[in-house]
C-alpha positions in Angstrom: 23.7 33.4 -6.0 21.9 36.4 -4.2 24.1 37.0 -1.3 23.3 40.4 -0.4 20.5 40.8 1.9 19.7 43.9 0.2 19.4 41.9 -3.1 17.1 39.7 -1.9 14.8 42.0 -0.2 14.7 43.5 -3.3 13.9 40.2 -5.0 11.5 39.0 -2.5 9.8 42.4 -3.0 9.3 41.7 -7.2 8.4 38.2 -6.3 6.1 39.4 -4.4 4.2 41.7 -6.0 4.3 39.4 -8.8 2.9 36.5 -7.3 0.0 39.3 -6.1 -0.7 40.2 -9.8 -0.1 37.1 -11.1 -3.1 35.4 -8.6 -5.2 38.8 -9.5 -5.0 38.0 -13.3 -5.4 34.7 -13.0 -8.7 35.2 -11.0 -9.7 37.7 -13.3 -9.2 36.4 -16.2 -10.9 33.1 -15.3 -13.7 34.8 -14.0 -14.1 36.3 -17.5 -13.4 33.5 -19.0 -16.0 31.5 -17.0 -18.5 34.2 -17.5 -18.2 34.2 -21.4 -19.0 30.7 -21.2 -21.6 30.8 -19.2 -23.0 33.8 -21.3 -22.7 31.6 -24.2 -23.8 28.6 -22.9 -27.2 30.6 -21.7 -27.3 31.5 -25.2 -27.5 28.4 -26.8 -30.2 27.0 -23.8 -32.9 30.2 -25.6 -31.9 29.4 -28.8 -32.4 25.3 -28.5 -35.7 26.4 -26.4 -36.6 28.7 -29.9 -35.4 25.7 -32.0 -37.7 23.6 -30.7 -40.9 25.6 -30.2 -39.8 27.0 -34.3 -40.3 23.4 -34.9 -43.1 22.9 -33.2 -44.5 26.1 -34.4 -43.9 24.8 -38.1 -45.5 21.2 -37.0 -48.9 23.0 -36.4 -48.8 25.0 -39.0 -48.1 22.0 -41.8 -50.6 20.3 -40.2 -53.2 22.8 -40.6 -52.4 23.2 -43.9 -52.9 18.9 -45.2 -55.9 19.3 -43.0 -57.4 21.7 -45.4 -56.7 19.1 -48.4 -58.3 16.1 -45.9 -61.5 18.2 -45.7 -62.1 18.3 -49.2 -65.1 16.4 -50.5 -63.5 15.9 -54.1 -60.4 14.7 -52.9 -62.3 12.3 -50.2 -64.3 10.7 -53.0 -61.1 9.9 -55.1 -59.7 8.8 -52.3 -63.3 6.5 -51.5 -63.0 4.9 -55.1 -59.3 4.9 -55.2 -58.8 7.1 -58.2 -55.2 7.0 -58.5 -54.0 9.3 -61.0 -56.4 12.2 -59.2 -54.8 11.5 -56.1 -51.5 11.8 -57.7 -52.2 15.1 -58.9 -54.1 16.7 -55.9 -51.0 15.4 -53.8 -48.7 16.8 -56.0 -50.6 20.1 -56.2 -51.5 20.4 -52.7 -47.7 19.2 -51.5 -46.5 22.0 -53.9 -48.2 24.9 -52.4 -47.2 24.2 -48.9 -43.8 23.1 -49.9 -43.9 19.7 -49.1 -41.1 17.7 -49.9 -42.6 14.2 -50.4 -46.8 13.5 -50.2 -48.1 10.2 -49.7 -51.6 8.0 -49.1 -51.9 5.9 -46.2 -54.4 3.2 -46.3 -56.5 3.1 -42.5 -53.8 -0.1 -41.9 -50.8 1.9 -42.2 -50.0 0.4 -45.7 -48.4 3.1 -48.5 -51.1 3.3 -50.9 -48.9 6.2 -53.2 -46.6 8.6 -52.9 -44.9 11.3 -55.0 -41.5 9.8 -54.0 -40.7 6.0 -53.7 -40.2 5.4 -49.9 -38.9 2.0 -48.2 -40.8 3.1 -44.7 -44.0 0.9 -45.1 -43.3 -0.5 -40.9 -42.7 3.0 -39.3 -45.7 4.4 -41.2 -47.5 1.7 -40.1 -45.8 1.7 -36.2 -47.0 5.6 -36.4 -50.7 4.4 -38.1 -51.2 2.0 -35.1 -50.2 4.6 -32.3 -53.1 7.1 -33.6 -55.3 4.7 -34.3 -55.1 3.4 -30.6 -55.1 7.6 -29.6 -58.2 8.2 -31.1 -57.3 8.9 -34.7 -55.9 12.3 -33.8 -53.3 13.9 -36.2 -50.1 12.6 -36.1 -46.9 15.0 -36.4 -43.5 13.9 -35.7 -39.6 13.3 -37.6 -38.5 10.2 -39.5 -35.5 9.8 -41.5 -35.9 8.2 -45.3 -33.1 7.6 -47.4 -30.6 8.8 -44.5 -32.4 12.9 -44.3 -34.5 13.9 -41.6 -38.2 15.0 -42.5 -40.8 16.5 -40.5 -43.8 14.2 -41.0 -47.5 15.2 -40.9 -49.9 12.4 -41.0 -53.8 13.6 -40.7 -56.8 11.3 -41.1 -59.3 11.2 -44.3 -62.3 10.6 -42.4 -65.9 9.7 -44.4 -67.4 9.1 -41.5 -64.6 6.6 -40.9 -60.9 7.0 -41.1 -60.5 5.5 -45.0 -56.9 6.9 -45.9 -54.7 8.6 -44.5 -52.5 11.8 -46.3 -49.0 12.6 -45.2 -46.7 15.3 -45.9 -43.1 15.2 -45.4 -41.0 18.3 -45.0 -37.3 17.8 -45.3 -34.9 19.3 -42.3 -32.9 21.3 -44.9 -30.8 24.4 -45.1 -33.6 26.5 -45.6 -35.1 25.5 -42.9 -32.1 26.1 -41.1 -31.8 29.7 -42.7 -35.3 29.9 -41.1 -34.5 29.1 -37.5 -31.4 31.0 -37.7 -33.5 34.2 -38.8 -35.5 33.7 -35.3 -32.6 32.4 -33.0 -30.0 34.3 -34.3 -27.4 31.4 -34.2 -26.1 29.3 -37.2 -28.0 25.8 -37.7 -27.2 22.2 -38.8 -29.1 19.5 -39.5 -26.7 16.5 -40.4 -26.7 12.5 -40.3 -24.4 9.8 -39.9 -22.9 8.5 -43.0 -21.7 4.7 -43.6 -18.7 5.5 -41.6 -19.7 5.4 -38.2 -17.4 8.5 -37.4 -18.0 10.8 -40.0 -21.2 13.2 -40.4 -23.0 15.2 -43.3 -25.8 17.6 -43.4 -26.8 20.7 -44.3 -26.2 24.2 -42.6 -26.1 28.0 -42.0 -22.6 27.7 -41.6 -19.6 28.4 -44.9 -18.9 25.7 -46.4 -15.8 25.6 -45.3 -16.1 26.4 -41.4 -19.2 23.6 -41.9 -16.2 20.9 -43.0 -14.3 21.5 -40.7 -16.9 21.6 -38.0 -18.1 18.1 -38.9 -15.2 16.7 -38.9 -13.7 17.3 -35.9 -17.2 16.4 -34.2 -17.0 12.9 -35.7 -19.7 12.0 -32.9 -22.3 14.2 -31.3 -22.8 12.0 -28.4 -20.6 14.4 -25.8 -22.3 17.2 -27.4 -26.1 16.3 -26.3 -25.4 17.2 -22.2 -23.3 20.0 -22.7 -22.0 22.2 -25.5 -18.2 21.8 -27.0 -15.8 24.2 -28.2 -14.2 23.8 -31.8 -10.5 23.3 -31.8 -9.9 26.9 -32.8 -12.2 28.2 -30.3 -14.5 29.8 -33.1 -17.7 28.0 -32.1 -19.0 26.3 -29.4 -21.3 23.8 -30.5 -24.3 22.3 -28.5 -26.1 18.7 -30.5 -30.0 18.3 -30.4 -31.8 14.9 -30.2 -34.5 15.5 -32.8 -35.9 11.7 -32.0 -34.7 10.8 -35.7 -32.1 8.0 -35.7 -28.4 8.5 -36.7 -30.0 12.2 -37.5 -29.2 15.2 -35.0 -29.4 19.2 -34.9 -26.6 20.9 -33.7 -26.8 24.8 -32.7 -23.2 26.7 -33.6 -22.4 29.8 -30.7 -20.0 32.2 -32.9 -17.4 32.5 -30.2 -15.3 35.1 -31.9 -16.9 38.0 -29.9 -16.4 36.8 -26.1 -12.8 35.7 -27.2 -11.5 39.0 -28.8 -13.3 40.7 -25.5 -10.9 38.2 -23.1 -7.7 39.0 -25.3 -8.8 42.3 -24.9 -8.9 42.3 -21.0 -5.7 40.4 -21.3 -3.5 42.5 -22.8 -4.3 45.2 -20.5 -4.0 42.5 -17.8 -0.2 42.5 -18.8 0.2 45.8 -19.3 -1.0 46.6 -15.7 1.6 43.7 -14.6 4.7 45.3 -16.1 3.9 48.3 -15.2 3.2 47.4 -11.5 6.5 45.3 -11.6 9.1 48.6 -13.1 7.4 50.5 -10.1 8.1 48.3 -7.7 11.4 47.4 -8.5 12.2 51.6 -8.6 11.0 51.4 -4.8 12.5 48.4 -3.8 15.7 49.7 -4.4 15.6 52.4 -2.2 13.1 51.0 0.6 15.8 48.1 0.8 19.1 50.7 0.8 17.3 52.7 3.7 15.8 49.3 5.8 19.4 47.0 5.6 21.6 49.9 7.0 20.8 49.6 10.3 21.0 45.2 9.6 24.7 45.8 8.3 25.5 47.1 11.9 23.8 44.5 13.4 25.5 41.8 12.1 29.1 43.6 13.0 28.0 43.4 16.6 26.8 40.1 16.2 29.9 39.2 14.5 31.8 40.6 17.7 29.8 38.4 19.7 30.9 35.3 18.0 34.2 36.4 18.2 33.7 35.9 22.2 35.2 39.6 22.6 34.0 41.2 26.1 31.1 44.3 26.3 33.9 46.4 27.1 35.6 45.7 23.9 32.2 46.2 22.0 30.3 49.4 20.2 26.5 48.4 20.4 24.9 49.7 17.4 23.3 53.2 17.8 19.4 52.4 15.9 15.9 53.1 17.6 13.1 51.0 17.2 12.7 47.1 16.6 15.9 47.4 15.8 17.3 48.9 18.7 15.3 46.3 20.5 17.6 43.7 18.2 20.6 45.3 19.5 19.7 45.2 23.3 19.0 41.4 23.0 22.0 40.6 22.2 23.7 42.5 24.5 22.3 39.9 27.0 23.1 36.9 24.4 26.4 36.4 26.1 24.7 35.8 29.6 22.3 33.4 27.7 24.1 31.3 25.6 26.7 30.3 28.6 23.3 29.3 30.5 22.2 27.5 27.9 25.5 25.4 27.0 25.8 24.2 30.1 22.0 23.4 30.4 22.8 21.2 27.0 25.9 19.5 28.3 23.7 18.5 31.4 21.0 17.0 28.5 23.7 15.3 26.3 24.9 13.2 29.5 22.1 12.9 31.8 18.4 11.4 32.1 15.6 13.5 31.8 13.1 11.1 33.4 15.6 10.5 36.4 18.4 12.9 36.4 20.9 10.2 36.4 23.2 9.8 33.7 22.7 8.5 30.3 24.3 5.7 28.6 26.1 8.9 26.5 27.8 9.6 29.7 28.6 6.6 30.7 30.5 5.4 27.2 33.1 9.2 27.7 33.2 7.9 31.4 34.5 4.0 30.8 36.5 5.5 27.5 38.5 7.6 29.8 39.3 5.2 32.6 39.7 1.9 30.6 41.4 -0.1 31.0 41.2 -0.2 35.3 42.2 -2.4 37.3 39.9 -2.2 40.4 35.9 -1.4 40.5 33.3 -2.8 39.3 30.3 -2.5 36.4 27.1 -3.7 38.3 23.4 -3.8 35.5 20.6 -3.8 37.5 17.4 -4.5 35.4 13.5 -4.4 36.4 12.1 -8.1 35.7 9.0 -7.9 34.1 8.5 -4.0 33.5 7.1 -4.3 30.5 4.2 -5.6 32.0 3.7 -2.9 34.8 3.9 -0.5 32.0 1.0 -2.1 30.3 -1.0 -2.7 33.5 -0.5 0.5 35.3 0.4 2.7 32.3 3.6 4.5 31.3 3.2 7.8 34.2 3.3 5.0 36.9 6.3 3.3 34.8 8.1 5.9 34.6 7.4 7.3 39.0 8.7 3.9 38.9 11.7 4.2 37.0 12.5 7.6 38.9 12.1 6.6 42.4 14.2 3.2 41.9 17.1 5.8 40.7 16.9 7.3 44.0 16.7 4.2 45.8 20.1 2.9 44.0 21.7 6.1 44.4 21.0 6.0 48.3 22.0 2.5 48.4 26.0 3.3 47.1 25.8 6.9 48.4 29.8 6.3 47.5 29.1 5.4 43.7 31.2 6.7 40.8 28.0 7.1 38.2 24.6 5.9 38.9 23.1 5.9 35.3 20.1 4.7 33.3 21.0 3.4 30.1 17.5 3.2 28.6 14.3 1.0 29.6 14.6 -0.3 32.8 18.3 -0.8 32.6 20.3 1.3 35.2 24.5 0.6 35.8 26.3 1.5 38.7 30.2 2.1 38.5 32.2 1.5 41.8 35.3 1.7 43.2 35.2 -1.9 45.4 34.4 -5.1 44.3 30.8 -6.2 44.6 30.5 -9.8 46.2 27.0 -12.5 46.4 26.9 -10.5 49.9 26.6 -7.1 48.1 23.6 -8.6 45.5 21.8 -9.6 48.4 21.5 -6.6 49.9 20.7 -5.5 47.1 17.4 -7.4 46.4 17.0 -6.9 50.4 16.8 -2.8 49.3 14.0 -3.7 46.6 12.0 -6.3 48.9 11.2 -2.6 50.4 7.9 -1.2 49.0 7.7 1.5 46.4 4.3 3.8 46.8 3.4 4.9 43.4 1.0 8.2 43.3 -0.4 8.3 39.5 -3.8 8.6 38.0 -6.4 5.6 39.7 -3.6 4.1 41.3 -2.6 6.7 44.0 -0.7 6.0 47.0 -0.7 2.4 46.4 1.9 0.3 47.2 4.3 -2.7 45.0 7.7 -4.8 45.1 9.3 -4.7 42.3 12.0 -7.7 41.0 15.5 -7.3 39.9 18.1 -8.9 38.1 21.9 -7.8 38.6 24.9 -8.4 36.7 28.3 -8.1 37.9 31.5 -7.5 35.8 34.8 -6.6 37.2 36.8 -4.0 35.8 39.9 -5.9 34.7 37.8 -8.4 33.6 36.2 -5.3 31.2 39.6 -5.2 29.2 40.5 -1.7 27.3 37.6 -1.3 25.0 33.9 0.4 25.4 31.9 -2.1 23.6 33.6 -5.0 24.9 32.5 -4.1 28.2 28.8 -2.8 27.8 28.8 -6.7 25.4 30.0 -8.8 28.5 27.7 -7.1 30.9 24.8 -7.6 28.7 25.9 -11.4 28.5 26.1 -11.4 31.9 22.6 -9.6 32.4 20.8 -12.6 30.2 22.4 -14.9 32.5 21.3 -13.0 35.7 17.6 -13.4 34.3 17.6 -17.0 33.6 19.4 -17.6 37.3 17.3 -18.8 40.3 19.7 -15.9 42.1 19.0 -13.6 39.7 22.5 -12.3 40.2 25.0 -12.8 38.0 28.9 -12.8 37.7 31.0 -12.6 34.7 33.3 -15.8 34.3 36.2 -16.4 31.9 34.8 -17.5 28.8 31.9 -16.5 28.5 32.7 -13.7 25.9 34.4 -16.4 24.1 31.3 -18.1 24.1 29.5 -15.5 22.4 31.7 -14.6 20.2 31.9 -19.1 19.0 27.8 -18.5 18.4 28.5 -15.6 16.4 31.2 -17.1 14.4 28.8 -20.1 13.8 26.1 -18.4 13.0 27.9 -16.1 10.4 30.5 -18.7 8.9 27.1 -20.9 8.2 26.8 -19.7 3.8 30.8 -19.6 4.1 30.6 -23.1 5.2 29.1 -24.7 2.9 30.3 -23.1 -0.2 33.7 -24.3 1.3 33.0 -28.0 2.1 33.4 -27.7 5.9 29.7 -29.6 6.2 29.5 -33.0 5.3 26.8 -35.7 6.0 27.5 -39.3 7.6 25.2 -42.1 7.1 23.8 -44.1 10.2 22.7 -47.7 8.9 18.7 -49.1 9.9 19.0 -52.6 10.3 15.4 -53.3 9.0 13.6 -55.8 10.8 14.9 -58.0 14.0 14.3 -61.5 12.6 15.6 -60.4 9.1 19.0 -57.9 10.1 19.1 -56.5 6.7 20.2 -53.0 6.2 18.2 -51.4 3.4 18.2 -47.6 5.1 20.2 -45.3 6.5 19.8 -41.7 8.5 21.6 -38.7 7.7 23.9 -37.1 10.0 25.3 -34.1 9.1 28.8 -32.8 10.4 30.8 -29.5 10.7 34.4 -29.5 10.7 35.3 -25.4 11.4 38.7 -24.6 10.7 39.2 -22.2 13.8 36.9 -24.1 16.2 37.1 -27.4 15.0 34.1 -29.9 15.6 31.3 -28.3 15.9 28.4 -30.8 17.4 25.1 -30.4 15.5 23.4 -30.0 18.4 25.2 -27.2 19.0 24.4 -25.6 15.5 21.5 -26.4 14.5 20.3 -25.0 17.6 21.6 -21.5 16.8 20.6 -21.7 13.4 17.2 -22.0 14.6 17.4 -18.8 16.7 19.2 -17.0 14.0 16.2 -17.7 11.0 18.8 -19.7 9.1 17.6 -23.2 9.3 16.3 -23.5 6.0 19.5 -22.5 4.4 20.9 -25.6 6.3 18.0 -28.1 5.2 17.9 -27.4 1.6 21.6 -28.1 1.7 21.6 -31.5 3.2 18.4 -32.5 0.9 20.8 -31.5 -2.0 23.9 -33.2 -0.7 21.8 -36.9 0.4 19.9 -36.8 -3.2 23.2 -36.2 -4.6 24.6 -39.0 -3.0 21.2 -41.4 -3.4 21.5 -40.8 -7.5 24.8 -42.6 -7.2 23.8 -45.1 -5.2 21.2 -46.0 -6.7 22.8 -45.5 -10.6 25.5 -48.5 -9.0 22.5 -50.4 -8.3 22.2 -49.9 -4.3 18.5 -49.0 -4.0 18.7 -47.6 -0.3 16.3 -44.8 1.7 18.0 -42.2 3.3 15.9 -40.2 6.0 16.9 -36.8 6.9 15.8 -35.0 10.1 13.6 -31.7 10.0 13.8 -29.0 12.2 10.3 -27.2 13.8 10.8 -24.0 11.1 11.2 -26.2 8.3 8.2 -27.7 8.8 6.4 -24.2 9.2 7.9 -23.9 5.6 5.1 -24.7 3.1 7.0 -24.8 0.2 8.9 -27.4 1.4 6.9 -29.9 0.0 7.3 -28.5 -3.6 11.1 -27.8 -3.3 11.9 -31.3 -2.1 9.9 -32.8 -5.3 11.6 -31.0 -7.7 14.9 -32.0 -5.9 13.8 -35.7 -6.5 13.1 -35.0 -9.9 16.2 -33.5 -10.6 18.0 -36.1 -9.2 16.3 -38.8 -11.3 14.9 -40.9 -8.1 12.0 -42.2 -7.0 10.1 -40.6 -4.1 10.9 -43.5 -2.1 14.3 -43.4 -1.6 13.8 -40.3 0.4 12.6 -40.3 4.3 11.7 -37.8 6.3 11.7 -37.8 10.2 10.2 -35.4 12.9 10.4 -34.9 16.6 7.1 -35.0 18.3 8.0 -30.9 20.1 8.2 -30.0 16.3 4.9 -31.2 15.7 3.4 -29.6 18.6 5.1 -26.4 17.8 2.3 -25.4 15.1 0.2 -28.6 15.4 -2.3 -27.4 12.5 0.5 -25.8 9.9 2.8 -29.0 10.5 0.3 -31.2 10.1 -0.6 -30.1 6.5 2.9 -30.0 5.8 3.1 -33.4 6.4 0.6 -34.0 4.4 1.6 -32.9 1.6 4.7 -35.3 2.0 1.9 -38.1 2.3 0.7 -37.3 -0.6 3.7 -37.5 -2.5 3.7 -40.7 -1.5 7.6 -39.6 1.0 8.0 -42.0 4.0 7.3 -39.7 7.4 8.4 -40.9 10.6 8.3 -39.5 14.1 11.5 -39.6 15.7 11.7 -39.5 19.4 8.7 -40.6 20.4 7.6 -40.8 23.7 9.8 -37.9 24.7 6.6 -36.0 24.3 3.4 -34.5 26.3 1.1 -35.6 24.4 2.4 -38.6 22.1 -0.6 -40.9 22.4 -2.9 -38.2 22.4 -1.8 -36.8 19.0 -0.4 -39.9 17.1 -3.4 -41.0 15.7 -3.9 -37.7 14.3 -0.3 -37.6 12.6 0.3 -38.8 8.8 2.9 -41.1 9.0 4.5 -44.0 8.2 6.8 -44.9 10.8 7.5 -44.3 15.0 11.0 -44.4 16.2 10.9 -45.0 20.4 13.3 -42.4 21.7 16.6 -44.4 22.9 15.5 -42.8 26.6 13.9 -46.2 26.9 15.9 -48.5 24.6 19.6 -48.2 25.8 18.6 -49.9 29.2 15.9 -52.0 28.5 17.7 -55.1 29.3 18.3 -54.4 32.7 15.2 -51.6 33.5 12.3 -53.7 33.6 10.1 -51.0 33.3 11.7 -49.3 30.4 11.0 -52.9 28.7 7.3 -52.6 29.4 7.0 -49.1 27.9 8.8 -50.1 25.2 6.5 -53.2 24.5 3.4 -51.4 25.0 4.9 -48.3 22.7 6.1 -51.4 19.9 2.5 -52.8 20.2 -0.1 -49.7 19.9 2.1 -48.4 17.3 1.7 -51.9 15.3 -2.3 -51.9 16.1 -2.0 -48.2 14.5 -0.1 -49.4 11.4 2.9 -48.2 11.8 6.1 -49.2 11.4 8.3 -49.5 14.6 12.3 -48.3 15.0 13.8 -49.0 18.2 16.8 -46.5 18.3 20.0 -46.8 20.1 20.3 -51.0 20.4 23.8 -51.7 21.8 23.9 -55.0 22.8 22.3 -58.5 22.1 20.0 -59.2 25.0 18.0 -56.0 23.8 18.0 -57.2 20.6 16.5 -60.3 22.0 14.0 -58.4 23.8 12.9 -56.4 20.9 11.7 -60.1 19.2 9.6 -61.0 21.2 
């Protein structure tokens, strides 16, 4: 590690100066580098542009030369009386002298008539036969491949006056002919084809015959190479294809690259030379630029060191330097003055406000830390009802005038207040030394029925009331410990919201209660892993006439073994709140199906409903978890009930409702329990898919003696009937109900 600063100038200084170098020959060397290519590249363009016009050059030339032999009146008479042999012989003799490689009669059709070579292209002489014919009958020059080589093809018509024959010349893309284009271009040629392997090519060219192997086989396929041309793996060539319209047949043009790269290595070398010689320079004058320039630093940090210390100025030697550095030095003479100043200005942040001044919630936490426990005083959390709202209406400057100017009003309403503080939002706490009483809250809300003017943006000097809730704990009702407090009066707080007052008190117990929802809610995964849950079973006596008890309701049951019996009410309720409901139902759907398999392997084929909460049937993969439940357990999908209140219907009417559905059509028995406890019961039934409506026992426990608790009951029993459904009256306790249910 580089702890000297003197080190490290010197290292930043090579670093540097090396980075400089390093982006200089890298910009150089790539502007080279793209230049040779681009030299190179413009290279092979003129020598492709002299390829082809050599080419076309030679195209005019050959057919010049059969032209001559089409002209003569000997050979058109042989031709006129089909003399074969003659024909033979003036092709061979004519295709000699202008170095033809294959010579050939066409009849006016496009049909071979002979041919100094046997040749298997009777359809593309034709194709080429029809094209001129539908020209005009000009000359025809173009390439064709036979027997997998490239030719140049001159086809020129024997006319008499008619076109009677035809006479072609082929001229073979060779290495001579590459010899020849090299001699004008200046670069090496190939012409090769595709052999039987798809991948591999052969051909002829200017190049060695080794260089040419190697070439070819690391091309494998030119099809990258026709845009734009390709470097070699060595680097020795760059290599540009040419289409010459001849299928599985190309040209390729070979750049030696030799040249451009011994000129880069070249620039290179001197590159790095220039580099190492820069860097033993530089590292001769960092050394004593950095000896000279971290003398005056080394006092510095003495005095600075003395600062730290906390030693007086009188007791201090300021630095004698000139310059920025002497500038250095008179700064932090003056650091003292400042860095009092500015601890005190952050111990004023750390425990106060900076929207209101007051103090923070930081503040208050040292404040109840040091004087817990107390006897006397109280904790008073006023909160702004509804804030959020202003916020969103009027926008956050008016929020937070707002929030400012009801800090002033609290602090002038308990001038005599030990900390008037804002612990975030719109909460703001009050610590006093008396008691607050009903008396004190209502003058309280009396102090905010006054106006506040708010003087922001559109909404200058207009005028609102603003609502409060407060919440009162005593301070020896805050016992010795911080977060016990700030949890009570924040208990206290949610029950100051809900009041018609909205002024709360803390009572005894209601920590207690708190903490028992806690404990349920957490103990939940402990419980049932530990057998404290358990269901009952509630018998149906099915039908009035018949009595007969053929189902039964679940009830499930929590013995706790700190707080006892825990209603399900109670529980289920909490669970709800807490997202852990489902936990719960998949439970009890294990436990009745366990307890259904052995009632029904003993021969007792009984239903068992079992009550769903509002999130489970939110839960669309209920369905599919309580089927393969029932398949696990071996039982039929009637042996299992399912019941609903009508408020967990309404809850997500759509999402339940295809839920429930799904049950349907698993064929599940669905009831809705409760009803008539609803706002919309008729309204809604027929839309529901179920089996089954149990009447709330709202209206069945006094029925015998509440007349009209009879009639609702009856008319409830009847529209269900003329619906379809079956009816359970729940809660029956004594005979003349039962009575009244027959009718």
């Amino acid at each position: 590690m580089l702890k000297s600063f003197q080190a490290r100038l010197i290292l930043f200084v090579l670093i540097l100066l090396a980075l400089v170098q390093l982006g200089t020959a890298s910009a150089v060397l790539s502007s080279l580098k793209e230049d040779n290519y681009k030299q190179g590249v413009d290279a092979i363009d003129v020598s492709r542009n002299v390829f082809d016009l050599f080419l076309e050059s030679r195209a005019e030339q050959l057919t010049q030369g059969v032209e001559i032999l089409t002209s003569d009146f000997g050979f058109k008479q042989a031709v006129a009386t089909r003399e074969t042999e003659t024909i033979q012989s003036v092709l061979q003799n004519h295709g000699a002298r202008i170095n033809a490689d294959i010579s050939l009669l066409v009849s006016p059709n496009g049909d071979i008539i002979t041919a100094t070579e046997t040749l298997n292209a009777n359809n593309t002489i034709s194709d080429l036969v029809l094209t001129a014919r539908r020209s005009g009958g000009a000359s025809i020059s173009t390439k064709i491949a036979f027997d997998n080589r490239a030719y140049q093809l001159v086809l020129v018509p024997i006319k008499a006056p008619n076109i009677i024959a035809w006479v072609g010349m082929a001229f073979l893309l060779d290495q001579e002919l590459a010899e020849q284009i090299k001699n004008v271009a200046g670069l090496d040629i190939s012409f090769v084809y595709e052999t039987d392997s798809a991948d591999t090519l052969s051909g002829s060219s200017t190049l060695p015959e080794k260089e040419k192997m190697t070439l070819l086989a690391e091309i494998g396929k030119l099809d990258g190479m026709l845009d734009a041309p390709v470097f070699s793996n060595d680097g020795k060539y760059l290599s540009l294809g040419v289409d010459i319209n001849v299928p599985r047949q190309w040209g390729i043009i070979h750049l030696p690259y030799g040249p451009w790269l011994e000129s880069y290595n070249n620039t290179r070398n001197q590159l790095l030379f220039i580099f190492s010689g820069a860097l033993a320079l530089a590292l001769l004058l960092g050394v004593a630029f950095a000896r000279n320039m971290t003398k005056p630093i080394s006092q510095l940090v003495d005095y600075a060191t003395q600062i730290g210390q906390g030693k007086s100025k009188s007791e201090m030697t300021a630095p004698d330097v000139g310059g920025e550095f002497g500038v250095l030095s008179n700064t932090m003479a003056t650091m003292q003055t400042s860095i009092l100043s500015r601890e005190e200005e952050l111990r004023y942040r750390a425990s106060h406000d900076a929207l209101t001044g007051l103090f923070n919630q930081s503040a208050v936490e040292h404040y109840l830390t040091d004087v817990l426990p107390r006897k006397n005083g109280t904790l008073l959390l006023v909160n702004i009802r509804h804030f959020k709202n202003i916020n969103d209406m009027l926008g956050v400057d008016v929020g937070n005038l707002l929030l400012s100017k009801v800090g002033c009003r609290l602090k002038e309403w308990k001038t005599d207040a030990l900390m008037v503080a804002r612990l975030g939002g719109d909460r703001f706490l009050l610590i006093l030394e008396q008691h607050i009483t009903e008396e004190d809250c209502i003058e309280l809300h009396a102090v905010f029925d006054r106006e506040f003017e708010t003087e922001s943006g559109s909404t200058a000097h207009s005028c609102m009331r603003l609502e409060i809730s407060a919440a009162v704990l005593y301070f020896e009702q805050a016992t010795g410990s911080v977060n016990t407090a700030l949890r009570r009066l924040d208990i206290v707080s949610d029950k100051a919201n809900e009041s018609k007052q909205h002024c709360a008190f803390y009572e005894q117990g209601q920590d207690e209660i708190h903490q028992r929802q806690l404990t349920i809610i957490q103990d939940l995964p402990m419980a049932l892993d530990n057998g404290q849950l358990f269901v009952v079973y509630q018998p149906k006596v099915g039908g009035a006439a018949k009595n007969n008890c053929n189902e039964a309701e679940a009830l499930i049951r929590w013995i706790h073994p700190e707080l006892g019996f825990i209603p399900p009410d109670e529980f289920i309720e909490l669970l709800e709140h807490a997202g852990s409901i489902q936990l719960l139902t998949q439970w009890v759907i294990n436990s009745v199906l366990s307890q259904l398999r052995e009632w029904w392997s003993a021969g007792h084929e009984i239903r068992v409903a079992i009550n769903l909460s509002a999130h489970d049937l939110v839960d669309e993969s209920l369905p599919s978890m309580v089927e393969e439940a029932l398949i696990k357990n071996q039982l039929p999908k009637g042996a299992l009930a399912l019941e609903v209140t009508e408020s967990a219907v309404m809850a997500d009417r759509e999402k339940v409702i295809s839920v429930l559905k799904s049950f349907q059509a698993m064929d599940i028995h669905l009831a809705i329990d409760d009803f008539g406890t609803g706002q919309s019961s008729l309204a809604y039934l027929r839309e529901l898919p179920v089996n089954e409506v149990k009447i709330d026992r709202a209206f069945i426990q006094d029925m015998n003696s509440n007349k009209c608790d009879e009639f609702i009951t009856k008319a409830a029993i009847g529209l269900s009937h003329s619906l379809g459904f079956v009816v359970t009256a729940e809660g029956v306790e004594n005979a003349e109900s039962v009575d009244l249910l027959r009718y």
